[in-house]
Every structure is written in C-alpha cells, then in structure tokens.
DOKOLBA-348668 format. One record per residue (C-alpha): residue in three letters; x, y, z. Coordinates in steps of 0.1 Angstrom, whole numbers, plus 5000, padded with zeros to 4 digits. Layout:
% residues N
alaXYZ ...
END
This chain:
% residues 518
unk335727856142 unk338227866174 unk335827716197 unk338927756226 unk339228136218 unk335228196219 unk334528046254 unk337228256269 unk335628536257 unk331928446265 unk330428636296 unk327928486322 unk325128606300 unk325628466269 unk327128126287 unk323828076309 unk322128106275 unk324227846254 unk324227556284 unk320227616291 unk318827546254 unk319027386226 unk319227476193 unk315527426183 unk314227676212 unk313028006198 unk314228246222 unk312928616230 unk313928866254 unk310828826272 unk311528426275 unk315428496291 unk313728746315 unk311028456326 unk313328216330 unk316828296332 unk315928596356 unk317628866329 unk316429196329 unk315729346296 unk319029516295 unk320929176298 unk318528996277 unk319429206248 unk323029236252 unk323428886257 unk321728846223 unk324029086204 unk327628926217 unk326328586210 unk325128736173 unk328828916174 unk330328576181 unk328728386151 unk326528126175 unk322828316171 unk320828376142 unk317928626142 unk314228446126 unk311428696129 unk310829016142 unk307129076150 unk306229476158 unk304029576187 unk301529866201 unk300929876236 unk298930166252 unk300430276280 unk298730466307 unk299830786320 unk299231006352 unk296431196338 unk295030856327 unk294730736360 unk293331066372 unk290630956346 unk290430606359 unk289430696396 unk287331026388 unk286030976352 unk287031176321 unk286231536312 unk283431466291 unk281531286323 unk282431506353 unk280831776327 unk277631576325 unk277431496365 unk278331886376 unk275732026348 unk273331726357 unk273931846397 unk273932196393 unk271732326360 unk273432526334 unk276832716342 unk279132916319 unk282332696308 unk284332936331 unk282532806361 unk282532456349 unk286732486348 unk286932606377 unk284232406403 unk286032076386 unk289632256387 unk290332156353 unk291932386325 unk289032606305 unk290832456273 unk289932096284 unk286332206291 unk285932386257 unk287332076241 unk285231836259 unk281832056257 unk282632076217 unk282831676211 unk279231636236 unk277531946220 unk277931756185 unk276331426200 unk273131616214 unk274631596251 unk274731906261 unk274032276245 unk274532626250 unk271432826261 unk271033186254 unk272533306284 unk275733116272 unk275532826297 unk275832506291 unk273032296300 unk272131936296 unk269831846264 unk269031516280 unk270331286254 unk271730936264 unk275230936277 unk277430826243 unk278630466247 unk282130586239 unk282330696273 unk281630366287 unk284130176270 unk286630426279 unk286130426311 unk286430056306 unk289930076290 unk290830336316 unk290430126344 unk291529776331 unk295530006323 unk295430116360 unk294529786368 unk297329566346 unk300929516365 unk302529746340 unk299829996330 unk299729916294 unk296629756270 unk298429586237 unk296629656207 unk296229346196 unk294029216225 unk291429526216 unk288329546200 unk288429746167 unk285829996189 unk288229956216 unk291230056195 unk289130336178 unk288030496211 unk291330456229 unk293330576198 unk291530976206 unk293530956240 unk296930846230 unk299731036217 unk303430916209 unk305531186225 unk304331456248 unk302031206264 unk302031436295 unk298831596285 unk297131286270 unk295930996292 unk297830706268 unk301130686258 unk301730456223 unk304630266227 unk305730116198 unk308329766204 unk308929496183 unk309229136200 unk312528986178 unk312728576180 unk316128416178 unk317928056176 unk321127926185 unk323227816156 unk325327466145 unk328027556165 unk326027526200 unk326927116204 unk330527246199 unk330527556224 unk328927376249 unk331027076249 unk334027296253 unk332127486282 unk331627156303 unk335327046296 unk336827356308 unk334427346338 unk332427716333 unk328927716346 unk327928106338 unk328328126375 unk332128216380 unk332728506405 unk333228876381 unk333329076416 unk334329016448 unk331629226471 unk332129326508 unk329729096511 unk331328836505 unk334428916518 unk332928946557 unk331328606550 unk333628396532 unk331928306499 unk334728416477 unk336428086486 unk333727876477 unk333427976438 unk335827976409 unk336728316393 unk336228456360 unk339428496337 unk340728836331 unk342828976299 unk344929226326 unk346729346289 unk343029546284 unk343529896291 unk341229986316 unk338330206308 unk339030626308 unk337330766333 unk336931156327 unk335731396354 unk333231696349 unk334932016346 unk334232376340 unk335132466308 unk338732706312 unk337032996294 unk333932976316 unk335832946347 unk338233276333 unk334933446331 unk334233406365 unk337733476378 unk337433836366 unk333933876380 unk335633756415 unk338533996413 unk336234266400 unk333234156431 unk336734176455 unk337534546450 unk334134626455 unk332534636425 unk328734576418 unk327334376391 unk324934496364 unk323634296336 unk321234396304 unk319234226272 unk321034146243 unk318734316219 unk318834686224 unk317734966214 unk319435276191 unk318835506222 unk320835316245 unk323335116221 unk324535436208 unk322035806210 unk322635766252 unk326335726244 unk326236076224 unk326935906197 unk325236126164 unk322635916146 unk324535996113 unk328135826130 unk329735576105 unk329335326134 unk325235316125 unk325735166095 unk324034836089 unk327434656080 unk328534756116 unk325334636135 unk322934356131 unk319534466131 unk316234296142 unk314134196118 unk310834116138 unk310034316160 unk311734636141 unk311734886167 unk310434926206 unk306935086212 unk308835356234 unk311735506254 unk311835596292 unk311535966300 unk313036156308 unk316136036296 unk315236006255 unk314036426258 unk317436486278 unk319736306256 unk317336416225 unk318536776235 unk322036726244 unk322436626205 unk320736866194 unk321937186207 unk323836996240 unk320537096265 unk321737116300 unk324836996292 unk327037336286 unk327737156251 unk326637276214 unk325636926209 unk326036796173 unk322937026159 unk321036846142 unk317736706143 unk316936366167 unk315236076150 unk312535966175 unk311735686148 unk315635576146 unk315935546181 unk313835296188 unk315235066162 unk316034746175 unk319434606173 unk322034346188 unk324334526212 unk327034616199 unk329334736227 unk329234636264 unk328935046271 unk325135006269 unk325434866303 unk326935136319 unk324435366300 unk321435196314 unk323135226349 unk324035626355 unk320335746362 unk320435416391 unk323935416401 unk324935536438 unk327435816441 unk330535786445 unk329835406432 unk331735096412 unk330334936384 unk330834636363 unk329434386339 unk330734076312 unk328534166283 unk327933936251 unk328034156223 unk327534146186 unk329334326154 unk329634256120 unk333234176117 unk336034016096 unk336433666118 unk340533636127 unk342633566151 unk341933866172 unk338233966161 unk335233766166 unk332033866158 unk330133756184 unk332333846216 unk332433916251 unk333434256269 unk333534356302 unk332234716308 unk332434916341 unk332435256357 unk333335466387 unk331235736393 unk332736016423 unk333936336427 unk338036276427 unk337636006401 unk340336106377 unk342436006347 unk344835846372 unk342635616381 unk341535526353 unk345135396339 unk345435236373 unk342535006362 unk343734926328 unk347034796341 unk345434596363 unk343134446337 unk346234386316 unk348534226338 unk346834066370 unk344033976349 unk345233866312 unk348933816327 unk350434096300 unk354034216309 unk354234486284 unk351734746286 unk351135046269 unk348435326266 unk347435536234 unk345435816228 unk342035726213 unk338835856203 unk335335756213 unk331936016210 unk331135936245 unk334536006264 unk337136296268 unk339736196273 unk339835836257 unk342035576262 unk343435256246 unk345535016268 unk347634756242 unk349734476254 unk352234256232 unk351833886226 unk354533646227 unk352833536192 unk350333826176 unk352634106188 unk350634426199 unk347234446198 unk344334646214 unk342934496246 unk340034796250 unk339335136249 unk338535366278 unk338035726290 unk335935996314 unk332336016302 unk331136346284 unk329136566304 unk326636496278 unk326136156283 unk326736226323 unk324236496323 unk321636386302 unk321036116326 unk321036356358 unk324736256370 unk327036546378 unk330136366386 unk333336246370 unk332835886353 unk335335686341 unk335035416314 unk336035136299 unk335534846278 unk338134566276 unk338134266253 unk337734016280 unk338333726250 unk341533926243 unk342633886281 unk341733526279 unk344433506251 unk346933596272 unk345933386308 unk344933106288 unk348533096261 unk346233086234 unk347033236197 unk343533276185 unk340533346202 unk338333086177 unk340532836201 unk338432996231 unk335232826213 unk337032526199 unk335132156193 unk337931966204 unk337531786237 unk341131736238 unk342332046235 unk339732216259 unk340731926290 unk344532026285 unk343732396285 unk342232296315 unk345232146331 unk347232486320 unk345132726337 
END
C-alpha cells in the first residue's frame, strides 16, 4: 500500500476519523455524528472513501423500524383519534347521521364511515332505525388508550419517531393499523425502515496515522477561504489543504429551454405580433369536428382506420352541439343553406360521434367559426396524430399550426402573403414555391413547398378559402382563409436540421449545441 499517496488523498472527514480511534472501536454513523459533530451525510461518505481506500472494513449491519409520526398523527395526539371524537360528539349530543358526525368534527365522511365500522364491530356504537349512530354503552376499547399513548409519546420524542424494538407486541400490533410506508400523508405513522451498519478500521491504521502526524495534517487544514475570514484575519493562522490544480474542474451546465420548445414559442410571438388570437382544443375529438364540420364525406379515404387512431374506451361522445351537427348534417346531404348539392348521401349520426385522435390541426379552426369575431385572426400550434410511415420528413405524432382570417376582402392574395411569410421569416426558406392542391374543405387549395439544402423539396402545408359549406353550416358568411403548416417541418429549416426525429432526439449533447445554433 502507498501510504504517501493515500494521505494526500484523504479529506478532513475520513482524517478526523483515522487520528480519533483505534482499530478495536466499532464505529456507526450515529457514533461520528455524537462525537465527531458529522452530520449523517458526512458520516456516510466518510465511511465509503475510507472503504474505497482499503483502511475500513464493514462487520454487521443490523436493520431497523422506527415509526415515525406525521401531521395528521399529531392532529391525533392533541385532539384524539377518529374513533374517540366519535364517541365524545355521540356521547354529547345523542344519535346523529354519519353526515352530521363528518361535518360537526370537520373530518372527511370516509374517515367517519371507516371509524364507525371498526367501533360498530366492538359493541361501541350502532345504527338505530332512523340510521343514526348512537352509543350502545359498551366500554371504550383499550386499543384506544394505548394509542393515544403511542400518539403522544412520537409528538413528544426529539425526532417524532417510536423504534419498534422498544414496543410492546400490543404496542406494535395497535400502532402497525396507523402506519403506512409511502403515502403516509393520510395515515398518522410513517414506517421508516434503516439499517444501523457497524464498521472497523483496518491494519493499515498504525501506518496512516503515523504518516499523518509526520506530515503534520490534523483534519483541520483550511478547504475554503470565507469572507469571514478574510475581514478577520484567520486565514493566516491555519495551514491549507493541498490541491491537484491538474483536476479539471467540475462542468457546470445551465437550465435551458429546449431549442424546439423555444421555436414553438417564437412563432406564437410572431403570430400574437400581427394580431392574431390564440385558440387551443382537446386532443381526442370527435368525427364531427375532426372531419364531417370540415365537409369532409363520411365515406372519404381519409376515415379509414389506417389513417386515424381511434379511441378504444370511451368509443364515441354522448352528443354533438346544435345547431351545428343538423347544419353541417344537411350541407352533406343535399348542401342545406349552403347553395351546394352537398355530397348526397345519408349522415351517420352514430359515426359522428366516434371518438378519435385529431388528426389535423383544422379542427381548431372548426371549433372556432360559430365564436370567431368578424373580420378576425386566428391561430393555434396543435399536437396532432396520424398513422404514418416514421421518416425523415413524417412523424406520426406531430405538431401543426392552424389559423384563419375571417373578413369581407380576405382574398387569395392574402392568403399566399401568409405562406411566404411562414416559409421564410419563420422556417428561414429561400426558395418558395406554391402548387395547386386539393382539400374537401377549401376552394381554392394551396400547397406552399420550400427546398432544403439536404431533403430537397418538400411540402411545408396545405392551405386555401373555406367552402361555403363548412363557412355556412356554422352561421359565417364571409371569406375564410386557411391553412395548416407543418410547424416541425419549419423547425427543420430554422433549426439546420435533416430529420425531424432529431427534433425529439435523447442526446443531451446534441440538444445544448442546437441550442447554441439557434
């Protein structure tokens, strides 16, 4: 053993430890905190460097139950348990329902049904015909006194706690009805479970302390210099500890939003700037307004269970709002109100209340026509849900963010105005370009691509004016335009990603140096 190498090594702890006993001394934690003045803490980790080092061995480890008392213990302590403010109120006041008990003690009606169970069964107290509790006159169960006992000498002990091996096997009986392990919040004991490990210092001790009181180190050496000691001068009056200054020092690494969060955000602020509101929704929808509000035909390829996922429990909502599933009921049937021929057919009142993961971020606006303000501005970042082939550009649990302007000279114009917005102030494209699309719900639609340096051209969202029967069906008369970008696609682009799976990536790493990029 290189005795020279270990005691420059050795901190304060373990040297106060190795020059204050000897080699027959059965130490503990509780011992070093007695008499060394350790806390726990340093105790144990003085302990495991000195095992570490090869100069402690462990002998026995001995397990312990302690009791500890909680809040609702002491509550017991000072006012008495359930089970005997029952027996004083019905005692005081004749028979009362349990309701009334609960509530003229303030306790929970659970607690009194508990507590009214346990003393009905020992001949306490019984339930008349009028369904009140009464007193039967019965003596008071000695199980009451000897918790009150055990409540009272916890709240009494310096640390609130009763070790089971100083109890009675009544005592641990009794008190083993009011503990609990975890969740102790509603139980008046706590069980904590420790065990008490015993240790002695090894055949090297004579060594390491010899070499301690050659080299002159007490345990006492200065590790810090304080302000403290600095204003008063102590600092001059010790010897330091040695320092390795060929350790790297310890990384310290600051809290930060995480880059796709804080992109998030950004495009809410941009979008809050030009003076759009905010909607939000639930993420489990309904047919109606994932796709029959949308004028989207109950028989469209996009309602097949490969393309949505469905709920499996419960299967459908107990209703829809009126007026809007009779309005948009007719507009699909023969276009109602609309000055449309609808897509004639009958409506499924059973299919549209199937419940399903939204699937497009266009619910939002959907739920928000029959409340929005003309002329008005609307947007939302929606989570949404598909069943999807997972790649570089599809996810199938991703993000959009939906809007819509609702007034009377909204117009096409517009609309492309937005979209190259989104795709160069907000993903940072700087090659844009528009293609005609289809949608059910919009006339005319609109896609907006933009090229990647790496993936080349690919959709960033679709867009378009709202049908007059989705408009009409939900009382708006108006020009609406519409769209729904892939805000994970922007993030692509702002963030110089390759693959949106990066966006939810596991490495640390690579998330703090996205950071730094964006």
């Amino acid at each position: 053993m290189d005795i020279q190498n270990i005691i420059k090594n050795l901190h304060p702890l373990e040297i106060k430890v190795l020059l204050n006993y000897k080699e027959s001394d059965e130490l503990s934690s509780e011992k070093l905190q007695k008499e060394l003045n350790y806390k726990e803490g340093h105790a144990n980790q003085a302990f495991s460097w000195l095992g570490g080092k090869n100069l402690l061995n462990e002998i026995k480890r001995t397990p312990h139950t302690f009791y500890e008392i909680t809040d609702l213990g002491r509550d017991f302590a000072k006012r008495g348990t359930v089970e005997e403010r029952i027996i004083a109120f019905v005692k005081a006041n004749g028979a009362k329902t349990l309701p009334e008990i609960a509530s003229s003690l303030g306790l929970e009606q659970k607690d009194i049904g508990s507590a009214f169970g346990s003393l009905s069964k020992e001949g306490i107290l019984k339930m008349n015909a009028e369904k009140k509790a009464e007193y039967s006159g019965g003596d008071v169960p000695a199980r009451l006194a000897v918790a009150k006992s055990l409540f009272e000498k916890a709240a009494a002990s310096e640390n609130g706690q009763l070790d089971a091996a100083s109890l009675s096997d009544e005592e641990k009986k009794i008190i083993s009805g009011y503990a609990k392990k975890r969740g102790a919040a509603d139980s008046p004991f706590k069980i904590v479970e420790r065990e008490t490990v015993l240790y002695k210092l090894n055949e090297h001790l004579k060594d390491v302390v010899s070499a301690l009181k050659n080299a002159g180190i007490t345990g006492n050496e200065i590790g810090e210099v304080t302000p403290k000691m600095l204003e008063t001068g102590d600092w001059k009056k010790g010897s330091f500890r040695g320092y390795n200054i060929a350790v790297p020092p310890a990384r310290i690494i600051p809290g930060r939003t995480n880059p796709y969060v804080q992109f998030l955000e950004s495009v809410k602020d941009k979008l809050v700037s030009l003076g759009f509101q905010e909607f939000d929704g639930p993420l489990v929808e309904t047919e109606f307004w994932n796709g029959d509000a949308l004028f989207m035909p109950q028989f469209h390829a996009a309602r097949d269970i490969h393309d949505v996922y469905r709920i499996k429990n419960p299967t459908h909502a107990k209703s829809i709002e009126e007026p809007w599933l009779s309005n948009v009921a007719a507009a699909h049937h023969d276009g109602g109100n609309t000055g449309s021929r609808g897509w004639n057919y009958t409506f499924d009142h059973e299919f549209t209340r199937r419940l399903v993961l939204r699937s497009q971020g266009t619910v939002l606006s959907a739920h928000q026509l029959h409340k929005a303000e003309i002329p008005g501005k609307y947007f939302g970042i929606a989570r949404c849900f598909r069943y999807d082939k997972v790649d570089a550009t599809h996810l199938s649990d991703f993000y959009q963010t939906e809007g819509i302007i609702l007034g009377e000279n909204a117009n096409l114009r517009n609309l492309l105005g937005m979209l190259e917005m989104f795709a160069k102030e907000v993903a940072g494209a700087t090659e844009v370009k528009y293609v005609p699309g289809y949608f059910p719900f919009t006339e005319p639609s609109v896609e907006v691509h933009i090229k990647h340096p790496v993936l080349g051209w690919f959709e960033l969202g679709g867009s378009g004016i709202f049908r007059p029967e989705v408009t009409k069906a939900m009382g708006v008369d108006v020009p609406v335009l519409a769209w729904g970008i892939g805000i994970d696609r922007m993030a692509l682009m702002a963030l110089g990603l390759n693959d949106l799976r990066e966006l939810f990536s596991e490495n640390i790493e690579e998330v703090r140096l996205r950071k730094a990029k964006f």
